[in-house]
N, C-alpha and C positions, 0 to 999 in steps of 0.2 A: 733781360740779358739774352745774347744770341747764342744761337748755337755755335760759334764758329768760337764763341768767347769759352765754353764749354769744352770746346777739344783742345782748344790752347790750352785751359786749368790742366786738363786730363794726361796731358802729353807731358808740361811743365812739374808735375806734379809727379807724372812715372819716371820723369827722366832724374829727379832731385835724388827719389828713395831708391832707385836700381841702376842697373847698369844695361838696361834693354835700351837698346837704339829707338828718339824717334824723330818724326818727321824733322827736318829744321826747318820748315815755314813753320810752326808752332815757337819758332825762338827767334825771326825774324824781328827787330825794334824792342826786343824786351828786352829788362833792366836786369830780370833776374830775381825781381822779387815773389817771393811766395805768400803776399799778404793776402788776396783773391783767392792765388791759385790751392793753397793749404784745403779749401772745402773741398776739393777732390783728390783728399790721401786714400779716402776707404776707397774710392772707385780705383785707384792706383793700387790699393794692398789687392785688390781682385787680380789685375793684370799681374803684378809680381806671383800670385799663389798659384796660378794657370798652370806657370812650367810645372811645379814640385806636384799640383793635384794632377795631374796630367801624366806623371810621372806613376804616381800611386797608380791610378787606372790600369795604366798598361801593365804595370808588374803584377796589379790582381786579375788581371785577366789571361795572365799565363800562371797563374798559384805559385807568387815568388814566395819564398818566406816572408810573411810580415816585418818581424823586426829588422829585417835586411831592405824591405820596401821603406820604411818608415825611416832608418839611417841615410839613405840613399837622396831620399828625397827634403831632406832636412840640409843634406848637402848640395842639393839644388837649390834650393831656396838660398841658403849662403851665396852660393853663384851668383844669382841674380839679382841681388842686392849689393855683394862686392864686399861682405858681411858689414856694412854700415852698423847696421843696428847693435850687432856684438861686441863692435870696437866700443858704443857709446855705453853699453852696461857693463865691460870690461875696466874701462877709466873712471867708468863712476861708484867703482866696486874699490878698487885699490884707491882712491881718491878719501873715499866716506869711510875705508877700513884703517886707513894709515890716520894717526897722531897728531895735530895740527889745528890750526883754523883755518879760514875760509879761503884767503891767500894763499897758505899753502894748498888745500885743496884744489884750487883752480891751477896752480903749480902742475900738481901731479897729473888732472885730466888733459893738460898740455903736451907731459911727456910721450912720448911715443913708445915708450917700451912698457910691456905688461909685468905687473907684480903678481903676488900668493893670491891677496884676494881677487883679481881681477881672472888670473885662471880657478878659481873653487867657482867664481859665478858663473862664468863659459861652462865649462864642468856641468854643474848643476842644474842648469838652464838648457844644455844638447839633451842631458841625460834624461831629463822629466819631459822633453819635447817628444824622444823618442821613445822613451817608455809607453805615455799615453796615446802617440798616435800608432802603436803597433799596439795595444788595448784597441784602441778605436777601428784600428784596420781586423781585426783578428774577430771584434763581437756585431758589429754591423758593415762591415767589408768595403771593398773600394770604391767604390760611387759616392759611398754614402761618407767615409773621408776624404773623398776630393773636397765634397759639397763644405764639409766642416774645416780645411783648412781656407776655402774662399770666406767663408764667414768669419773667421778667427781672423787673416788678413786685412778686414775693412773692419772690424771695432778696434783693431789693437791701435791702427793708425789712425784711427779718429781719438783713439785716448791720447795718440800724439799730440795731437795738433789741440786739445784741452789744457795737457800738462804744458804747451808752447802760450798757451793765451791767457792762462790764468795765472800766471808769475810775472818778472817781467827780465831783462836779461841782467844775466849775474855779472858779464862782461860785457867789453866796447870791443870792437873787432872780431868777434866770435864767427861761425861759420853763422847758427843760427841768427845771431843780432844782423849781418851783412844783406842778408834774404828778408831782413822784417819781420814781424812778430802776425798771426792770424788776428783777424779782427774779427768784433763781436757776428758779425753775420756771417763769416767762415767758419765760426766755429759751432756755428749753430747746428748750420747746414751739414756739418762733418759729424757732429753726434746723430743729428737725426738720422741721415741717410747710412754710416754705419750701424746703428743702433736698425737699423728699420733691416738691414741685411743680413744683418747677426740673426735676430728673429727669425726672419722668413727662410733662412738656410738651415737653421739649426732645427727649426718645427720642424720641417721635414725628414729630417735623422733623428731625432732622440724625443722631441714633443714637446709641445710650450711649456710645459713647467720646467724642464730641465736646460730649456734655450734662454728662461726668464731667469731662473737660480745662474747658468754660468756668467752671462752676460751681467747680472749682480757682483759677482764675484771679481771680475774683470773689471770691473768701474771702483770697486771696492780696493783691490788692489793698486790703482790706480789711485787713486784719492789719496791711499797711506802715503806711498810715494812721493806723490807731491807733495805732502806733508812735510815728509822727511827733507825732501830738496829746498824748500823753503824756510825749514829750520837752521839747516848745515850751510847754504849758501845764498839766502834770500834771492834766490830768482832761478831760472833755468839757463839751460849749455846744450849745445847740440849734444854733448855727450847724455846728458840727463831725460833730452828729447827721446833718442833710441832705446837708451833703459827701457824706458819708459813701453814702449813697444816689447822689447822683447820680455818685461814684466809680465804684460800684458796677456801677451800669446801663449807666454809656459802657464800662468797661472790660470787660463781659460782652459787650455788643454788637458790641462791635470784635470781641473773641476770637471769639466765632461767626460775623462775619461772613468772619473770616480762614479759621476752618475750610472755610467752603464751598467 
């Protein structure tokens, strides 16, 4: 495969999950489809984590308050995604809390307006984000949670692009069925090279036993998930996709910050 094939994935793939501008000779004759380009969501969760770790840096290098650093940049992150992801564990919160079967479910992740459970998950899921990343900013400091939210952004979206291959879709018309489903050597590609980034980022902050334990945990969390989405609706929704991610991310966060 060429390099040139590689930055279209990388481009196609940051422009899906964010709202960062990129080239359009990367969207020149394409269809649109994300079956290829899905192998590089982890290298896409790096570029989306830039701004927000980016953000961390500079406020510990003026001694902002932490948990003001960690809020702050949690609301960047939001930004730059356009909260994609919130919206999909928002609908899939009120969707799997409310009363029904499967039709109705797909009903409700259709609606556009938010219910109780869909804000107690948003709720829950800011709150552990930034609980443990001002733990994480506050016991081994700014560098060292930039480096941990670039790693937390390339396994969470590779758990994407697993819970997107290993289902198959729940709907016909869906955002994600329209884009294709990953295929087996995308998704290979996308666990290893996030799984390989998770590692070599987290060693470096906290030490392989506790990059191996969170990264467990995260795949762990992940799996139940799926579980559940396959019970509730035999297959995945772009909404289920996102969950899926921001499962991901608070549940790795919290476990790392428990380690410290």
């Amino acid at each position: 495969m060429q390099i040139s094939d590689t930055l279209d994935d990388i481009a196609r793939s940051t422009g899906f999950l964010s709202r960062l501008p990129m080239p359009a000779r990367h969207f020149d004759g394409h269809d649109g489809s994300l079956v290829r380009a899905s192998r590089m969501f982890p290298v896409a969760g790096l570029l989306i984590a830039l701004c927000p770790g980016l953000l961390v840096l500079v406020l510990s290098a003026f001694g902002a308050n932490t948990a003001l650093s960690a809020v702050l940049a949690l609301g960047a992150l939001v930004g730059v995604t356009g909260a994609l992801h919130e919206d999909g564990l928002a609908d899939s919160a009120d969707a799997f809390g409310a009363r029904g079967g499967r039709e109705h479910m797909l009903e409700i992740m259709k609606d556009s307006r938010i219910g109780t459970y869909g804000v107690l998950a948003l709720i829950m899921s800011f709150a552990l984000r930034a609980i443990s990343l001002t733990v994480i900013l506050s016991v081994i400091g700014g560098w060292n949670a930039f480096v941990i939210l670039l790693a937390v952004a390339a396994a969470s979206r590779a758990a994407m692009v697993w819970h997107w291959n290993v289902l198959p879709s729940a709907r016909q018309g869906g955002v994600a069925a329209s884009v294709g489903a990953p295929d087996q050597s995308a998704r290979t590609q996308a666990l290893l090279s996030g799984g390989l980034l998770f590692i070599a980022f987290t060693t470096l902050t906290v030490g392989l036993f506790a990059a191996l334990l969170a990264l467990g945990v995260l795949a762990a969390a992940a799996g139940l998930w799926t579980s559940i989405v396959r019970t509730k609706l035999d297959g995945h929704t772009g909404d289920t996709i996102g969950a899926t991610q921001q499962i991901s991310e608070t549940v790795c966060l919290t476990a790392l910050a428990l380690l410290l």
